[in-house]
C-alpha positions as CSV (number, residue, x, y, z in Angstrom):
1,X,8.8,3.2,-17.7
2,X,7.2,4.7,-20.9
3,X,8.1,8.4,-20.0
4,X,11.4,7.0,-18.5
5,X,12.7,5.4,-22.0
6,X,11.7,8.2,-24.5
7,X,12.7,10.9,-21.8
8,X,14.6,13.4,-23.9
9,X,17.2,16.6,-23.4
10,X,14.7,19.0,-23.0
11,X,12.2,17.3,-20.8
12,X,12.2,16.2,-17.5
13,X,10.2,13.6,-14.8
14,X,9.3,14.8,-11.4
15,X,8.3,12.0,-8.7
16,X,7.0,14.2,-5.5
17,X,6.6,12.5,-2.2
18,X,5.6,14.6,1.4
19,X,8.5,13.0,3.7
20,X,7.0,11.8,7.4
21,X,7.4,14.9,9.6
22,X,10.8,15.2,11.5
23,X,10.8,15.6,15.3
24,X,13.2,17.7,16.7
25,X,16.3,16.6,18.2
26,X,18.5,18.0,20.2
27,X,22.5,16.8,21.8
28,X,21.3,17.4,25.4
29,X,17.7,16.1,26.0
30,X,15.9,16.5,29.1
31,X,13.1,13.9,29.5
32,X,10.5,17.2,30.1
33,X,11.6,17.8,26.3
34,X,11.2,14.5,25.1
35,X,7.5,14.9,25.2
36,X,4.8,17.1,23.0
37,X,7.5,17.3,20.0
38,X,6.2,19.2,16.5
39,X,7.7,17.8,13.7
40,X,8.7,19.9,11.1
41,X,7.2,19.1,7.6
42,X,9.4,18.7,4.4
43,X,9.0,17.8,0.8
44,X,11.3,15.9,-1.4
45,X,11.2,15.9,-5.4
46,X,12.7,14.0,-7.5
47,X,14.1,15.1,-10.9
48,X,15.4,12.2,-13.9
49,X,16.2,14.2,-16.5
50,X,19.0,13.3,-19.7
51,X,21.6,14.6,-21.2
52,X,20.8,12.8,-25.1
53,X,23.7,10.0,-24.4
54,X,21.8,7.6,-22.5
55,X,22.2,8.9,-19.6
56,X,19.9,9.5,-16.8
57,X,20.9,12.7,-13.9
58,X,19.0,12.3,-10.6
59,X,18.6,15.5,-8.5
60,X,16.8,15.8,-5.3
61,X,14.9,19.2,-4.3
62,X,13.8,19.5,-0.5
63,X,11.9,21.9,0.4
64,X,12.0,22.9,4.7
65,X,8.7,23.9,6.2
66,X,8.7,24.8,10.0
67,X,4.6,24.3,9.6
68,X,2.7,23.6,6.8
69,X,-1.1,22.2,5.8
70,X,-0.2,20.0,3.7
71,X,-2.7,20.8,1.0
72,X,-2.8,21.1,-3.1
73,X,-1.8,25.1,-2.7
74,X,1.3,23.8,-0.6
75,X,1.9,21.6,-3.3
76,X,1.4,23.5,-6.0
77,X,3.8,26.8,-4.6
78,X,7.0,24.1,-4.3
79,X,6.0,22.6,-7.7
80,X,5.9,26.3,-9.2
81,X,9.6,27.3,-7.3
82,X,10.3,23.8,-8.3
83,X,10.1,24.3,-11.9
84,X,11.7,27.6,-11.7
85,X,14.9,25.9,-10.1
86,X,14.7,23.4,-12.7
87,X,15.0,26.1,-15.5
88,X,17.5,27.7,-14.2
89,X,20.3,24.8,-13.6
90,X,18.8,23.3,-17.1
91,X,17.4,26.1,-19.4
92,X,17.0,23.5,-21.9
93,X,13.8,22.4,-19.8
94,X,10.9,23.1,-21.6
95,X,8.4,19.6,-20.3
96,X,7.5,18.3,-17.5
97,X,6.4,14.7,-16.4
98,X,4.9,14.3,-13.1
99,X,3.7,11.4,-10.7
100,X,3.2,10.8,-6.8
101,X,0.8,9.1,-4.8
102,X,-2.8,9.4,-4.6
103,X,-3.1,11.6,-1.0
104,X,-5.3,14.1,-1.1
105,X,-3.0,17.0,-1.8
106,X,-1.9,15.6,-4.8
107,X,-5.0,13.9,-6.1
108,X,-7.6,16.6,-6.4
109,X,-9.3,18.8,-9.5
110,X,-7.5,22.3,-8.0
111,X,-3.9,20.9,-8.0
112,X,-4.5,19.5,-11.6
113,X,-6.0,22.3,-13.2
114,X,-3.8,25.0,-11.4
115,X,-0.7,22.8,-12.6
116,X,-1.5,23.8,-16.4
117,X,-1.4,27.9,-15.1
118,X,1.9,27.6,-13.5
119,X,3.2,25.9,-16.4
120,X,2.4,28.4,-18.7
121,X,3.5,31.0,-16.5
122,X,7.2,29.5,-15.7
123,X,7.6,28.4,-19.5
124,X,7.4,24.7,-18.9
125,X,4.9,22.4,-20.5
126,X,3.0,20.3,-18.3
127,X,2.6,17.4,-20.4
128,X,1.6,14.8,-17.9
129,X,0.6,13.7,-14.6
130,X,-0.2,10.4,-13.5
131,X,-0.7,8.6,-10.1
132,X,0.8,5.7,-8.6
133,X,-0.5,2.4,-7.7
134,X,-0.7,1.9,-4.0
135,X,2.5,1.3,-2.1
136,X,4.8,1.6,-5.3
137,X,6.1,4.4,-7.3
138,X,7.6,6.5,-4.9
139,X,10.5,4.5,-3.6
140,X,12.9,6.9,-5.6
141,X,12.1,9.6,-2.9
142,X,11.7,7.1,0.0
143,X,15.3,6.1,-0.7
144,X,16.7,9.2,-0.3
145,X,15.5,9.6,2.6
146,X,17.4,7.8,4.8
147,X,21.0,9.3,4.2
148,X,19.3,12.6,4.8
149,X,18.0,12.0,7.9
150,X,21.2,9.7,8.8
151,X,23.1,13.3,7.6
152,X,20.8,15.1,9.9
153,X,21.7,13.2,13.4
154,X,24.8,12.9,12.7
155,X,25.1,16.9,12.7
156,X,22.8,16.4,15.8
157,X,25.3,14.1,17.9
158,X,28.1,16.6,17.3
159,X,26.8,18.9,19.4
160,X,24.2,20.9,17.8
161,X,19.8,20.9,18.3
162,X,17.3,20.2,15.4
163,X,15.1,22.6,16.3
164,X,13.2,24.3,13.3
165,X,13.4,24.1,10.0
166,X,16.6,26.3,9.7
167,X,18.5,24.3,11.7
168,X,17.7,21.2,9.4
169,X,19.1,23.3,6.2
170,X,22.6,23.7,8.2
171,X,22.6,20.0,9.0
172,X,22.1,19.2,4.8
173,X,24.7,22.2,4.3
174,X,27.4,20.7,6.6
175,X,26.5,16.9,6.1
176,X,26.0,17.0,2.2
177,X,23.9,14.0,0.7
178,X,25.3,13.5,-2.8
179,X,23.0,14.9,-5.3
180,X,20.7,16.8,-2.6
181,X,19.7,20.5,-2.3
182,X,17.6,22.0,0.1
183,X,16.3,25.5,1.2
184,X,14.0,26.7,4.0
185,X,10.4,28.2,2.7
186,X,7.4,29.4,3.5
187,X,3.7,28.8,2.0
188,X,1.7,32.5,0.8
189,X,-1.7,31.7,1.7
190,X,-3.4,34.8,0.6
191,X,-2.5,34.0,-2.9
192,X,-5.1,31.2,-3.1
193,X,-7.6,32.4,-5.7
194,X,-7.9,29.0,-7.8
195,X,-12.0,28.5,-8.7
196,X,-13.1,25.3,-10.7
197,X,-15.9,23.7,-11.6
198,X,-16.7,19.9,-9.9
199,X,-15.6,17.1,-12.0
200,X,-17.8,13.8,-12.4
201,X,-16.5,10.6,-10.8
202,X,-13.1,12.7,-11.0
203,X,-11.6,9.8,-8.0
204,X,-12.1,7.1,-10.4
205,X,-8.8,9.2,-12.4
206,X,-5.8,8.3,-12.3
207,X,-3.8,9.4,-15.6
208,X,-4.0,13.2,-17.0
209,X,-2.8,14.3,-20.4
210,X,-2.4,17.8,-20.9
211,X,-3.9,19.0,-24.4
212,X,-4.6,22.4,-26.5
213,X,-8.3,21.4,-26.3
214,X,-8.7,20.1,-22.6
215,X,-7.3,17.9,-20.1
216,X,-8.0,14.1,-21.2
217,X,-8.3,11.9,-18.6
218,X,-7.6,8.1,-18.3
219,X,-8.7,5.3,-15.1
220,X,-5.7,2.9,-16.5
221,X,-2.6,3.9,-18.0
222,X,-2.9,3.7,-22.2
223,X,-6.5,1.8,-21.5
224,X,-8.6,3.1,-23.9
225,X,-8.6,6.7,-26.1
226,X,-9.8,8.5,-22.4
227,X,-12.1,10.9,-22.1
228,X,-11.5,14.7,-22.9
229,X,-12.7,17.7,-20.7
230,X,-12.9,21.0,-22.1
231,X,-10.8,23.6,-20.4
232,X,-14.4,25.8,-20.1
233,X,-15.8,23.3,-18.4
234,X,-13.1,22.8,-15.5
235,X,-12.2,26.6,-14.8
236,X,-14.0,29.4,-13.0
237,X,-11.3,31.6,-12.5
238,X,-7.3,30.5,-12.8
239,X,-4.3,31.0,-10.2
240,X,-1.9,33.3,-10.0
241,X,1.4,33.1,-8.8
242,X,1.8,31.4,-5.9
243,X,4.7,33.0,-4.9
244,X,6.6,31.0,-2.3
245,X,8.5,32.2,-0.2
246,X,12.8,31.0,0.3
247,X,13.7,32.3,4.0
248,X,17.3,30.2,3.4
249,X,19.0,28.8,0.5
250,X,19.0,28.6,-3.2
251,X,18.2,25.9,-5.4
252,X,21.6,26.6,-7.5
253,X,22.2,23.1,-8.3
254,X,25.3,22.0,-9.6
255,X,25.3,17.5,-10.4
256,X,28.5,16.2,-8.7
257,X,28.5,13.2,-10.4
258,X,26.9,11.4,-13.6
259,X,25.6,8.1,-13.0
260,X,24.7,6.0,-16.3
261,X,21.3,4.3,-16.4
262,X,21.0,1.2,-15.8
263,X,19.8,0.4,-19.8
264,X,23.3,1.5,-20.8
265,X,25.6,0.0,-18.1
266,X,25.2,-3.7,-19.4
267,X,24.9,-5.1,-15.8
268,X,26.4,-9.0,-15.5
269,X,23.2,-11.3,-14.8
270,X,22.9,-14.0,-12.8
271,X,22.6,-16.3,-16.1
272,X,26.6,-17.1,-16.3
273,X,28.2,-14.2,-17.0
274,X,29.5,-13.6,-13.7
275,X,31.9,-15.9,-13.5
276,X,33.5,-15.0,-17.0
277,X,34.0,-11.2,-15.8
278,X,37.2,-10.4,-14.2
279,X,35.1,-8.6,-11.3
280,X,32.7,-10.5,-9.3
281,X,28.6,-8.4,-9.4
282,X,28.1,-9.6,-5.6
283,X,24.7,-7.0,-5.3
284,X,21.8,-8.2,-6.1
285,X,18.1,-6.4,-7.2
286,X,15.9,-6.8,-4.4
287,X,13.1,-6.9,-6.9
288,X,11.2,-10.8,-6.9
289,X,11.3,-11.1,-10.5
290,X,14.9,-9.2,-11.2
291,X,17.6,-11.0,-12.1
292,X,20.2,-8.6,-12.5
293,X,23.3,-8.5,-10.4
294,X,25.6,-5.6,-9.4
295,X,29.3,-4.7,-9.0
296,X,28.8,-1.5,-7.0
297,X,26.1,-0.1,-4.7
298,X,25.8,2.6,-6.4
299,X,24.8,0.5,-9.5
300,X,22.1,-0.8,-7.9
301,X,20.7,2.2,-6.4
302,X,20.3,3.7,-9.8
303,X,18.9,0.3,-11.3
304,X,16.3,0.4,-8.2
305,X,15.2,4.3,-9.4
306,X,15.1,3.9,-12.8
307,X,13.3,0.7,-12.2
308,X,14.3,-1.5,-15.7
309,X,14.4,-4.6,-13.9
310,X,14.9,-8.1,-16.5
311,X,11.7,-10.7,-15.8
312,X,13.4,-14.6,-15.1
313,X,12.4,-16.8,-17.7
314,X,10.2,-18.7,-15.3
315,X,8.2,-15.6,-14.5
316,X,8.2,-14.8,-17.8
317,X,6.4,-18.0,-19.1
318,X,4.2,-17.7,-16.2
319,X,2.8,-14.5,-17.5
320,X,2.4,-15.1,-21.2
C-alpha cells in the first residue's frame, strides 16, 4: 500500500506469481489419454504502473513454458525480458518495485542479488523487493487467472487440442483476456554463472532495499533502520545476461482500456450514500472489514487489486 500510493510516472510495481501447471486438453479425449498428463508451466506478472493523474494501468505479462524447473534462474530470465517489455511499451520506466510469495524460487540470496545485475543492465532501478505474508498478496495474479484459463477451454471446446505451450498462446490470441499478453519462451540454462557468498539467517528476511552501498535488509516491513550488507560481501562473481529465449509472440503491449483507481473513483459506501445516488452500488468488497460498495464489476475488481479497502468504524475502534 506504501509503494502503491506514492507510485509515480516513471516507476512501476511488479507482483509475480508461478500459475498451477495446465494439463493438456484436447476436443476429442480418449480415456487412454486422459491419464499421465504433463502440464505445461506458465508465469504471470503483474504490472500497476501510473500515468501522474491518479490513475493506476494494470497489465498482465504471461510467459508459456512447455517445461520448466521452476527455479530463481527461471525467474530471474522472465523478470530480465520482463523489464525489457516493460521499457519498451513505457520508456518512461526507469524503477521497479517487486513482490511475490516466499517459494523457493523467489525467496533465495541468487535471485536477490542477480536482480540488482539485470537491473543495471536493462536500465531499470531495482529499488525494492519485498515478500508477502502467507496466503495474501498475490490475489492480483490469482484473479486473472481464471478468465485466462476460462479463455483457454473455451478455444478448446471449439474444436481445437491444448497440447503444448504454443497451442495455449493461440488460445490467448484468439480468446483475448482484456489487458493480457502472452508469448511462448524458453529458459538458457548454460547462461547460469551467478556465484554468491552465504548470507546469515538470510530466511528470517523478508524486505530488501536496494542501496549504492549494499542491499539492506528488513524481517518486518519499516520495523527498525534494518541491517545493511555490503555488496563485497554477497558477490563472488555477477550474472550475465540471461538471455531468454521468445519461440512465439511479442510483448508489444498496447492498454485497451484505463481503469481509475479506486482512491479516485469516490465509490458510494454502505454508510447512506447509496440511496441518495441516482444509481444503485449493488457490488460489494468481499474484504471482512471493507465497507465500500460498487456500481460495476469492473469497479470492484480494480478496488480488490489495488487493495484500499475503508476499515468499519467498529473494526476500527476495535483496533485502536
Amino acid at each position: 500500500q506504501s509503494l502503491i500510493q506514492n507510485l509515480s510516472e516513471d516507476s512501476v510495481f511488479i507482483v509475480a506469481d508461478w500459475a498451477m501447471k495446465f494439463l493438456q486438453r484436447q476436443f476429442r479425449e480418449k480415456q487412454c489419454d486422459w491419464y499421465a498428463k504433463r502440464g505445461m508451466s506458465w508465469h504471470v506478472s503483474c504490472v500497476l504502473a501510473s500515468d501522474g493523474h491518479g490513475k493506476l494501468l494494470i497489465s498482465y505479462y504471461n510467459h508459456l513454458l512447455n517445461s520448466c524447473s521452476q527455479d530463481w534462474f527461471a525467474v530471474l530470465s522472465i523478470l530480465e525480458n520482463l523489464f525489457i517489455a516493460v521499457t519498451s511499451s513505457n520508456p518512461r520506466v526507469k524503477k521497479a518495485y517487486l513482490r511475490s510469495d516466499e517459494a523457493g524460487c523467489y525467496h533465495n540470496s541468487q535471485l536477490i542479488a542477480a536482480m540488482r545485475d539485470i537491473g543495471e543492465r536493462v536500465g531499470v532501478s531495482v529499488e525494492r523487493y519485498d515478500f508477502s505474508e502467507p496466503q495474501s498478496g498475490k490475489d492480483v495474479c490469482d484473479r486473472i487467472l481464471c478468465p485466462m484459463k476460462g479463455a483457454i477451454r473455451r478455444y478448446c471446446n471449439e474444436g481445437h487440442d491444448i497440447l503444448s505451450a504454443m497451442d495455449m498462446h493461440n488460445a490467448l490470441q484468439e480468446r483475448s483476456v482484456l489487458g493480457c499478453t502472452a508469448a511462448v519462451c524458453r529458459v538458457n540454462e548454460t547462461n547460469k554463472d551467478l556465484d554468491v557468498k552465504k548470507l546469515h539467517q538470510f530466511s528470517t528476511m523478508h524486505d530488501f532495499r536496494y542501496e549504492i552501498g549494499g542491499l539492506r535488509v528488513w524481517k518486518a516491513f519499516q520495523v527498525g533502520p534494518g541491517k545493511l550488507i555490503p555488496w563485497n560481501d554477497i558477490y563472488v562473481s555477477h550474472q550475465s545476461a540471461t538471455e531468454l529465449i521468445i519461440e512465439e509472440g511479442n510483448f508489444v503491449f498496447v492498454p485497451k482500456a484505463i481503469r481509475e483507481s479506486s482512491r479516485d473513483r469516490g465509490e458510494i459506501e454502505s454508510s447512506g450514500d447509496t440511496e441518495s445516488s441516482d444509481e444503485v452500488s449493488v457490488f460489494e468488497c468481499s474484504d471482512p472489514g471493507c465497507r465500500r460498495t460498487f456500481k460495476s464489476v469492473e469497479d470492484m475488481e480494480l478496488h480488490m487489486s489495488v487493495g484500499q479497502h475503508t476499515e468499519t468504524v467498529f473494526n476500527k475502534v476495535a483496533r485502536d
